[in-house]
VOBA-1610 file (N, C-alpha, C; in pm, whole numbers, padded with zeros to 5 digits, always signed):
BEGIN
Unk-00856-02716+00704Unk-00884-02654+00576Unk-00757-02593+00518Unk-00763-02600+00413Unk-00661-02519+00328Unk-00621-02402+00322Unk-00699-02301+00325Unk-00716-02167+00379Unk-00666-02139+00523Unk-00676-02233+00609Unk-00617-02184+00787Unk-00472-02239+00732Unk-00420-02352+00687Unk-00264-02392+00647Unk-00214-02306+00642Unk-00251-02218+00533Unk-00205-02162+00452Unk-00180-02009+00544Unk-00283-01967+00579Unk-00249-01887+00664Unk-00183-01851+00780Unk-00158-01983+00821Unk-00072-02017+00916Unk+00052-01985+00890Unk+00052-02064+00785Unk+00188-02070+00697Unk+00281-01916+00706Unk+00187-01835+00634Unk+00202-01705+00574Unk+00290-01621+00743Unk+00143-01661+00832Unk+00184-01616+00941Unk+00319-01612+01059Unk+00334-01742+00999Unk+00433-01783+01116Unk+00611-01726+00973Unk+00583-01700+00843Unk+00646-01671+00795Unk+00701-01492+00825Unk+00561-01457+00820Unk+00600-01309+00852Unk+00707-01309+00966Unk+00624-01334+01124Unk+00671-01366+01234Unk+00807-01433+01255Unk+00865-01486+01136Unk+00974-01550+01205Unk+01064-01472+01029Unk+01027-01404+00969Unk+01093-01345+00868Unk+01214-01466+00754Unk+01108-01525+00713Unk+01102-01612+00638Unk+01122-01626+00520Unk+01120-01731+00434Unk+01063-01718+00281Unk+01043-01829+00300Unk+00948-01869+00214Unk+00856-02014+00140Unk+00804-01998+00014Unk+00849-02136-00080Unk+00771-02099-00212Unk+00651-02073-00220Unk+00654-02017-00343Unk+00510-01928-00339Unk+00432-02029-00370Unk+00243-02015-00310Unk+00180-02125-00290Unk+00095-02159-00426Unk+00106-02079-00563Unk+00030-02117-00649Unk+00164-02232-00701Unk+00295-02250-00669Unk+00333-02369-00720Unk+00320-02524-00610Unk+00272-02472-00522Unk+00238-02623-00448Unk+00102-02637-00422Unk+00016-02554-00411Unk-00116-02578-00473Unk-00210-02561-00568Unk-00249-02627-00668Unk-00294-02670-00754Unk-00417-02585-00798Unk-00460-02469-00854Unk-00607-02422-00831Unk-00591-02326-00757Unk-00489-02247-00659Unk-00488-02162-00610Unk-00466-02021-00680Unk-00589-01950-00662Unk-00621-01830-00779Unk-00663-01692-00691Unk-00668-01572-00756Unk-00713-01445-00665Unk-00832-01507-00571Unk-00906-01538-00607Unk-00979-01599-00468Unk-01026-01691-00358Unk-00911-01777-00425Unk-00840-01848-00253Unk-00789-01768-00167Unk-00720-01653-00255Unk-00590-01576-00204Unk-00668-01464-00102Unk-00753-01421-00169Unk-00852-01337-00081Unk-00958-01451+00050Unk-00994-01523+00023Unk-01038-01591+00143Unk-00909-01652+00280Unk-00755-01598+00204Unk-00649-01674+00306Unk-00642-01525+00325Unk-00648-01417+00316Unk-00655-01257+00360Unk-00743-01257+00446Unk-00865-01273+00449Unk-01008-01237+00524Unk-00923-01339+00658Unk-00864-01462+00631Unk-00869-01568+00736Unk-00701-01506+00829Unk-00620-01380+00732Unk-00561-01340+00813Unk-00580-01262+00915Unk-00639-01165+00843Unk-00718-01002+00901Unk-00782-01085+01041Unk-00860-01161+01024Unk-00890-01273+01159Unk-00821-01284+01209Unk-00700-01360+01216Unk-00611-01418+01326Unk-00509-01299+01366Unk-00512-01141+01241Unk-00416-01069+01324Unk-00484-00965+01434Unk-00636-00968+01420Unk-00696-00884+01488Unk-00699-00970+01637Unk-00688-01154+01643Unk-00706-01167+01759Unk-00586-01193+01836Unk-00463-01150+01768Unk-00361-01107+01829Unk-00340-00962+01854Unk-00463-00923+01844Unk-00442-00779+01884Unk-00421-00638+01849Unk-00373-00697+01676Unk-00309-00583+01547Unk-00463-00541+01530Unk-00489-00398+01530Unk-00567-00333+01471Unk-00602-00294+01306Unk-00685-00300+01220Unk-00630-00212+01119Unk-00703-00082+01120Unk-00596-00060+01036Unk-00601+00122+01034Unk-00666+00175+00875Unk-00650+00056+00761Unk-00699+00112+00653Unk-00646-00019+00522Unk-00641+00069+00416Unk-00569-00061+00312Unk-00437-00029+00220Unk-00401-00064+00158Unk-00326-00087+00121Unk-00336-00126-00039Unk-00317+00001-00143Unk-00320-00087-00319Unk-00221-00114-00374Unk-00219-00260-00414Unk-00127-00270-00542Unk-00164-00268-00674Unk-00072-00297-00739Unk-00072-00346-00938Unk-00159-00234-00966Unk-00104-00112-00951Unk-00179+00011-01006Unk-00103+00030-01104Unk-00006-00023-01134Unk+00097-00012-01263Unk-00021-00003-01412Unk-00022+00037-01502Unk-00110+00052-01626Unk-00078-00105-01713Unk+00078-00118-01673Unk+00096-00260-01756Unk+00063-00378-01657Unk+00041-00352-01575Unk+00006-00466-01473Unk-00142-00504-01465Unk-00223-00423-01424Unk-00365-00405-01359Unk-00463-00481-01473Unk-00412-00451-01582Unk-00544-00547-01681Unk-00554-00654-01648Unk-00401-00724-01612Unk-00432-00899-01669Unk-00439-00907-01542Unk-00398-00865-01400Unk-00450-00910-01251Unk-00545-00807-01179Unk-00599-00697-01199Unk-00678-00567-01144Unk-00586-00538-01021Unk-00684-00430-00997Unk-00584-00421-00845Unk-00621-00499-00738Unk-00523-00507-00681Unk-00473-00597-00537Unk-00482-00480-00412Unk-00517-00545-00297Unk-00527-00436-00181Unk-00468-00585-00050Unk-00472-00492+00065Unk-00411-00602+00182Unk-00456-00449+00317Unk-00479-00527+00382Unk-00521-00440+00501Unk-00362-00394+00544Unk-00395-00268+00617Unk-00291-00215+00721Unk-00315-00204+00880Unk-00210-00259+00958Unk-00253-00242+01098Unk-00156-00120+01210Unk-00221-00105+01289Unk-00155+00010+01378Unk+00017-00057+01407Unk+00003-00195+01366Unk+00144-00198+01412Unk+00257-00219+01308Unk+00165-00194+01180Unk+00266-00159+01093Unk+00236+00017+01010Unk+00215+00088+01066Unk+00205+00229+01004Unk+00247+00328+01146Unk+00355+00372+01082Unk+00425+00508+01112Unk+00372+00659+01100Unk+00327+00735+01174Unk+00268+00894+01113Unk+00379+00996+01176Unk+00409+01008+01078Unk+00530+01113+01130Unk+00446+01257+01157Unk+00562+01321+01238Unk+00530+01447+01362Unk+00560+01583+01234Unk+00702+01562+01125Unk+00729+01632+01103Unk+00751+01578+00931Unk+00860+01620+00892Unk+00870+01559+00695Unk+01005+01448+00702Unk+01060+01424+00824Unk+01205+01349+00865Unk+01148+01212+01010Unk+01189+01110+00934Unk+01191+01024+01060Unk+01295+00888+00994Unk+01271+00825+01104Unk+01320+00644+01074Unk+01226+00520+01091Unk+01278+00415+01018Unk+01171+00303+01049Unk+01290+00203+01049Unk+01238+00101+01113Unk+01301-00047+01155Unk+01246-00154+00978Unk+01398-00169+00955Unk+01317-00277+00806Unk+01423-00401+00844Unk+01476-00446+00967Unk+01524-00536+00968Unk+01443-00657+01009Unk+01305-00645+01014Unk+01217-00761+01018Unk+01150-00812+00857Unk+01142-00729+00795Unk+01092-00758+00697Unk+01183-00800+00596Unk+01116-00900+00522Unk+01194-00979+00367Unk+01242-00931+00280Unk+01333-00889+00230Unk+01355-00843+00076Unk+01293-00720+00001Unk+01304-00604+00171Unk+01235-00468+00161Unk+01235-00406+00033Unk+01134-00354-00050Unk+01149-00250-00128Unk+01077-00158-00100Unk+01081+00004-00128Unk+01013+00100-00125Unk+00922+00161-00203Unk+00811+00205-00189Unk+00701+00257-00256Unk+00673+00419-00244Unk+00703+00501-00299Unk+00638+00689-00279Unk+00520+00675-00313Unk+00406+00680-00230Unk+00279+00675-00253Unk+00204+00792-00202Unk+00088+00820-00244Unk-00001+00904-00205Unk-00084+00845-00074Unk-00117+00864+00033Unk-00213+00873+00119Unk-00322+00931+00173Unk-00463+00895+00146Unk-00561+00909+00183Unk-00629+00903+00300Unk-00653+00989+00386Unk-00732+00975+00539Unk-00915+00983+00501Unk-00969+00895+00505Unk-01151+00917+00515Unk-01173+00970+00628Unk-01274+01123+00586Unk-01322+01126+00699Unk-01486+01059+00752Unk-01526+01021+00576Unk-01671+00984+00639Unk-01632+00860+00504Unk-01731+00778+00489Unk-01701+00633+00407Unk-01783+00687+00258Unk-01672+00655+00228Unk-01702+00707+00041Unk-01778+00589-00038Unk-01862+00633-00133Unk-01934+00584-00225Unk-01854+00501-00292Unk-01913+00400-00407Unk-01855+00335-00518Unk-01863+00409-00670Unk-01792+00505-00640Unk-01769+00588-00774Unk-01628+00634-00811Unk-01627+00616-00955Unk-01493+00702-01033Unk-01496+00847-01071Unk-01633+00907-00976Unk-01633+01054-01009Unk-01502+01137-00906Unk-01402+01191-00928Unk-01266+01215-00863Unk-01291+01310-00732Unk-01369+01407-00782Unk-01402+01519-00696Unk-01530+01434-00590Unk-01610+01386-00616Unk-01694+01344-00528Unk-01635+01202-00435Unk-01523+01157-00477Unk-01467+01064-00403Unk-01386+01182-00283Unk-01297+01259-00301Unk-01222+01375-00280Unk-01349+01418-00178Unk-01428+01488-00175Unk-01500+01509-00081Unk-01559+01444+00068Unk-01468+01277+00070Unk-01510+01210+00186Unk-01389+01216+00249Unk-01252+01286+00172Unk-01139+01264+00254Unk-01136+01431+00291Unk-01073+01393+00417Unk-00996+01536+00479Unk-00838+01557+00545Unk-00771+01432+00505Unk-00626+01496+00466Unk-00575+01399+00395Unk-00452+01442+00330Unk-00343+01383+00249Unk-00216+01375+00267Unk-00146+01261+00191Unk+00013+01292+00290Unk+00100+01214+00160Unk+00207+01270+00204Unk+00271+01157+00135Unk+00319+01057+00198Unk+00358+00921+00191Unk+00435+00812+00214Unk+00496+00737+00152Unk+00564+00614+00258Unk+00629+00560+00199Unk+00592+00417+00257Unk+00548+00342+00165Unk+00525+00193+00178Unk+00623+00095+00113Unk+00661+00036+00243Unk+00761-00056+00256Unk+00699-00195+00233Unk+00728-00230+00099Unk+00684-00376+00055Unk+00793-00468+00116Unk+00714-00589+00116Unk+00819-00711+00110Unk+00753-00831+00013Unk+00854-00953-00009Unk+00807-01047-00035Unk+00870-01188+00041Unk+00792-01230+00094Unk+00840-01350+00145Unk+00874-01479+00058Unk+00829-01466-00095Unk+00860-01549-00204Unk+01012-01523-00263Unk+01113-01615-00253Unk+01258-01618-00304Unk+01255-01477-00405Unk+01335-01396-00449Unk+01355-01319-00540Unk+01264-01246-00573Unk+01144-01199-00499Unk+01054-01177-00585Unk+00954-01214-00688Unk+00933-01362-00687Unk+00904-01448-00798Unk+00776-01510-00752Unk+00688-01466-00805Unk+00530-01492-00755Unk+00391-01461-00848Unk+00274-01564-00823Unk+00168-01461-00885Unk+00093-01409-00824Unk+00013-01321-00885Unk-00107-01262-00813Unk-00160-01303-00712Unk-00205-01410-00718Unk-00233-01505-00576Unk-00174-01508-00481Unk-00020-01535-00500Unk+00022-01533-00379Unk+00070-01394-00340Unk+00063-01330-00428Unk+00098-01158-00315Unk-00011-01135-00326Unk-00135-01158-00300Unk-00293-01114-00206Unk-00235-01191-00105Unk-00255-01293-00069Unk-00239-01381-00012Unk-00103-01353+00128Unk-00070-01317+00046Unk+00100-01296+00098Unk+00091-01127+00176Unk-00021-01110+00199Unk+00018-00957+00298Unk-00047-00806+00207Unk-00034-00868+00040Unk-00031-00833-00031Unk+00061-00749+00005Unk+00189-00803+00018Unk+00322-00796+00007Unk+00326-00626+00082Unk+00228-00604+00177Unk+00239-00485+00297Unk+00371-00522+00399Unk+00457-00449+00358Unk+00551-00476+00545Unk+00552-00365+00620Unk+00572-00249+00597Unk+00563-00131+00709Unk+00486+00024+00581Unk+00445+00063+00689Unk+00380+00234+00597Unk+00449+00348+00702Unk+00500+00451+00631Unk+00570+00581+00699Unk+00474+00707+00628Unk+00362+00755+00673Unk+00300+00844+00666Unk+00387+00973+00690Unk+00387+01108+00611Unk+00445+01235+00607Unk+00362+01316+00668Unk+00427+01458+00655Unk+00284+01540+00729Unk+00146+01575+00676Unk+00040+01579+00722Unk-00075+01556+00694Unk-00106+01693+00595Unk-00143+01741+00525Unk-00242+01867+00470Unk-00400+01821+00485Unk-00464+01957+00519Unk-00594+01953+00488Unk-00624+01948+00335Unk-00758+01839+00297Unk-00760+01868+00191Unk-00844+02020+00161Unk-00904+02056+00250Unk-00987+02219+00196Unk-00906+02298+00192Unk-00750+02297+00254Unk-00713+02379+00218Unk-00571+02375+00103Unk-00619+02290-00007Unk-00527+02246-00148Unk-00627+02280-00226Unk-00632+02392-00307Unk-00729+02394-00379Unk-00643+02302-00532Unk-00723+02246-00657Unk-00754+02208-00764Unk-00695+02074-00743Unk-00666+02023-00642Unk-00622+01898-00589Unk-00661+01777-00680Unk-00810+01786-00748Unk-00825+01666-00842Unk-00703+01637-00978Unk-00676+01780-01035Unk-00608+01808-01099Unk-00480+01793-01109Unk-00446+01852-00976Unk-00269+01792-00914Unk-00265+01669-00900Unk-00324+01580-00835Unk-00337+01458-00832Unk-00310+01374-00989Unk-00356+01386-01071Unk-00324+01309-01177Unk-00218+01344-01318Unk-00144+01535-01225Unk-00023+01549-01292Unk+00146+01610-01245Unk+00104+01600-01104Unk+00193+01603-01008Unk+00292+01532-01059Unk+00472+01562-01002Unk+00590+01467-01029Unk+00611+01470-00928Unk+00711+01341-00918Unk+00817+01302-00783Unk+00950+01241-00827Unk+01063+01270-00713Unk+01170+01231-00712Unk+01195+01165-00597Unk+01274+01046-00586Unk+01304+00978-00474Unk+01474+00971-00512Unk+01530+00959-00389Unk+01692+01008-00441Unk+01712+00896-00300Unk+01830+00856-00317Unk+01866+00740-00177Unk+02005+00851-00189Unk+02029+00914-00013Unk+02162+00949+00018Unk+02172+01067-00062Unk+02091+01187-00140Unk+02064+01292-00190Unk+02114+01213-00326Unk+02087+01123-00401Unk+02056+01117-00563Unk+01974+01018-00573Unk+01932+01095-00664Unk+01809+01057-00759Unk+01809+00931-00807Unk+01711+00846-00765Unk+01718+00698-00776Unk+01579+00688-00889Unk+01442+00712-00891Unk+01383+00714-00963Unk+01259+00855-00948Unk+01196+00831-01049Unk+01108+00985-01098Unk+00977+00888-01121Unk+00854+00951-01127Unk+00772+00918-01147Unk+00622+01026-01125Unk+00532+01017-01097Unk+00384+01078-01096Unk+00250+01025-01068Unk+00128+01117-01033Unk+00025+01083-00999Unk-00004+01024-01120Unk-00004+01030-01214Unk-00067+00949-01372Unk+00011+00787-01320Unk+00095+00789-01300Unk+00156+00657-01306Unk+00066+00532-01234Unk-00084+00610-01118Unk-00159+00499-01046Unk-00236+00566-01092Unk-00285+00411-01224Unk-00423+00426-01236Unk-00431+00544-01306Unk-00385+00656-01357Unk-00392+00817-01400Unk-00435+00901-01264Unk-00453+00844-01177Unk-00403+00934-01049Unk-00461+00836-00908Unk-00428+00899-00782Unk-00441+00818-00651Unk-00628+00808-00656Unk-00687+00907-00679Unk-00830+00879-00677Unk-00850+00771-00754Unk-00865+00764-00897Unk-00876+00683-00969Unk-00822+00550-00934Unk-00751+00512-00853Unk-00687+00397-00795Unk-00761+00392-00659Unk-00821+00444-00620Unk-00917+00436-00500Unk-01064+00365-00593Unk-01098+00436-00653Unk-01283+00398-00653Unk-01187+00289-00778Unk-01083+00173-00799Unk-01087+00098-00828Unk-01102-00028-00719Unk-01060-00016-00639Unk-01041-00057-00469Unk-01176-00049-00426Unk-01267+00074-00424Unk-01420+00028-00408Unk-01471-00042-00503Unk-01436-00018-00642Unk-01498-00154-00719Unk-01473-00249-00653Unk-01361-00288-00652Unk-01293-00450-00587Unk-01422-00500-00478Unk-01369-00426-00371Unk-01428-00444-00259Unk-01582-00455-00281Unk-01662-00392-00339Unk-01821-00444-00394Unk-01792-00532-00394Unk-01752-00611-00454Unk-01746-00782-00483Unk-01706-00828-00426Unk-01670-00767-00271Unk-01622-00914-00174Unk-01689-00907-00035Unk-01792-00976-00051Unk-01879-00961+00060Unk-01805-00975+00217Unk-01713-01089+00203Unk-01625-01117+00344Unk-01573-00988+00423Unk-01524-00843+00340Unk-01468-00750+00378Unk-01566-00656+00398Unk-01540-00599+00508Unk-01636-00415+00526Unk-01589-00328+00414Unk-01669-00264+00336Unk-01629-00162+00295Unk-01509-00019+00327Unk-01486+00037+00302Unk-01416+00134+00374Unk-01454+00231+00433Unk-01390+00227+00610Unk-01480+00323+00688Unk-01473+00489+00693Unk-01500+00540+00762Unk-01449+00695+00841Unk-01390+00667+00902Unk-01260+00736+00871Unk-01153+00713+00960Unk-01037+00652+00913Unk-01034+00524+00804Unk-00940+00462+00765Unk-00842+00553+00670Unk-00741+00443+00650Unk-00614+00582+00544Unk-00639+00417+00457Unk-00613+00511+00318Unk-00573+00435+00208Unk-00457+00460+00115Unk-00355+00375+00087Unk-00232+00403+00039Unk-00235+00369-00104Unk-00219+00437-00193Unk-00286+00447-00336Unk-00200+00386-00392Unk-00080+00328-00400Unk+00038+00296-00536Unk+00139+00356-00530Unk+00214+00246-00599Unk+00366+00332-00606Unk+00384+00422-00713Unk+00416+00604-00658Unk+00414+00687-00758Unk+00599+00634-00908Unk+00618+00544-00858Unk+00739+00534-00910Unk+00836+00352-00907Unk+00922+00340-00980Unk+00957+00216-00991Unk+00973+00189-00865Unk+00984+00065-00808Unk+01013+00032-00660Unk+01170+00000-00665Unk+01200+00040-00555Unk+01351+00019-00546Unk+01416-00069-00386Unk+01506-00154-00416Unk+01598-00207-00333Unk+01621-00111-00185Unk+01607-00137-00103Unk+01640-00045+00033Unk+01693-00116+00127Unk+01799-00093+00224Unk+01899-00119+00337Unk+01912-00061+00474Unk+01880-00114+00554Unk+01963-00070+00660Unk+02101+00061+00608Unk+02050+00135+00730Unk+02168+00263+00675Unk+02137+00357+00578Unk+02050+00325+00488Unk+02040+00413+00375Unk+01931+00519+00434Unk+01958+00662+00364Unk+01847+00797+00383Unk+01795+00816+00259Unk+01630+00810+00223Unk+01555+00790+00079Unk+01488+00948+00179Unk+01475+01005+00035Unk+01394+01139+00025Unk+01325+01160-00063Unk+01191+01222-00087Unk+01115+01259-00175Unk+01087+01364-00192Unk+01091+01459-00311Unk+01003+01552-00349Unk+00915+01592-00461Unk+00879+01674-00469Unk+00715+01659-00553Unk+00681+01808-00585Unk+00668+01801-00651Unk+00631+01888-00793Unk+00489+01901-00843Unk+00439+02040-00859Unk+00266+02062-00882Unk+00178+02006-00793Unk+00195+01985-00650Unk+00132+01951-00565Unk+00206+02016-00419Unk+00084+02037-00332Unk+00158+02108-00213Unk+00172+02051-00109Unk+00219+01912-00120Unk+00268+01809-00061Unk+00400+01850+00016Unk+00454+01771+00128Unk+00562+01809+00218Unk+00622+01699+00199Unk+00785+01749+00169Unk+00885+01629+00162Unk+00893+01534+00235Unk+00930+01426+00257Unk+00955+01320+00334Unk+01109+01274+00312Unk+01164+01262+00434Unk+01284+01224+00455Unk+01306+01046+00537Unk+01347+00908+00529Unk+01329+00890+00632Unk+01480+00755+00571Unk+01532+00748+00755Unk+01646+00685+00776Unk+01628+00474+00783Unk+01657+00432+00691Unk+01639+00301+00747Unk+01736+00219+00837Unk+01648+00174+00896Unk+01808+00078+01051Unk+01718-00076+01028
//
């Protein structure tokens, strides 16, 4: 079948840190939901190698993006997410393709949330928050792909670096901060780009119960459990990252803890 190829494909690409053209130009008809049935047929073959997942993963929360493709999600596994001890660590990006970085918000469930855009009643199934940093890749030359193939493609997940955790009971007006909070990401102490919770979706919730929409409609996937983390969007443009380089974040109207972390 077309769907195991393909996944194969994808697979043995990750694994051997690859690139291959992207597959909506060599197959014909390949659309968001081929791309999601070659996801379901990954999440398969990485669980029976053993990768756990731990939660998901959103893209195209961008406002100019999300109309004409909605959002995109890709599972995360224990062997690609980092939880740091403290607000400073390192991660390994010399396996992954054509790394870029993401400042995202992170979500821990503690019990499995409804299919709603009410903010505060979504907010009530989680019990901590963090910041991170999600390390995209693309295994497509330059970056040059559609929708299809970054579902398809990992939905272009390569590593997650979780910060220190806060309780959410103890952040009070948190719905609020959430959709007007700022951030700075600086590579080597300057300021590389700025951005905010409005920038996903008008905030990380709102980019969540879009992700439970999604997911209603795809019977192949479990819903989202107790227990899983969900990584909401990039609060900010994505940027180029290296071996050697130190990216830092901080954040503004939210009582979020900096994140520091070293790439090798």
């Amino acid at each position: 079948m077309i769907t195991d190829f393909i996944a194969a494909e994808l697979l043995d690409a990750l694994d051997r840190n690859t690139l291959l053209a992207p597959i909506t130009e060599r197959q014909p008809g390949f659309d968001v939901e081929a791309a999601y049935e070659v996801s379901a047929e990954i999440l398969r073959r990485r669980r029976a190698r053993s990768e756990r997942p731990l939660g998901r993963k959103i893209g195209f929360t961008n406002r100019t993006v999300w109309p004409q493709y909605g959002v995109m999600w890709a599972p995360v596994y224990h062997s690609t997410v980092t939880l740091l001890e403290g607000a400073a660590g390192s991660q390994a990006i010399g396996h992954l393709a054509q790394p870029r970085l993401e400042p995202e918000v992170v979500l821990h469930f503690r019990s499995a949330p409804p299919v709603t855009a009410d903010e505060a009643a979504l907010l009530s199934h989680v019990d901590w928050i963090a910041l991170g940093y999600e390390i995209v890749q693309s295994h497509f030359p330059g970056w040059t792909f559609q929708a299809a193939d970054a579902i398809a493609g990992f939905g272009l997940h390569g590593a997650l670096v979780v910060g220190p955790r806060r309780q959410v009971s103890e952040l009070p007006n948190l719905v609020a901060q959430l959709r007007s909070f700022t951030v700075e990401l600086a590579r080597d102490g300057v300021v590389r780009a700025r951005g905010g919770g409005a920038n996903v979706l008008d905030s990380p919730l709102l980019a969540t119960a879009e992700l439970l929409r999604v997911l209603a409609d795809q019977p192949q996937f479990e819903p989202i459990q107790a227990g899983e983390i969900v990584t909401t969007g990039t609060l900010t443009p994505l940027v180029d990252i290296h071996a050697g380089e130190t990216w830092s974040t901080a954040v503004s109207g939210i009582e979020l803890d900096r994140l520091r972390v070293q790439f090798r």
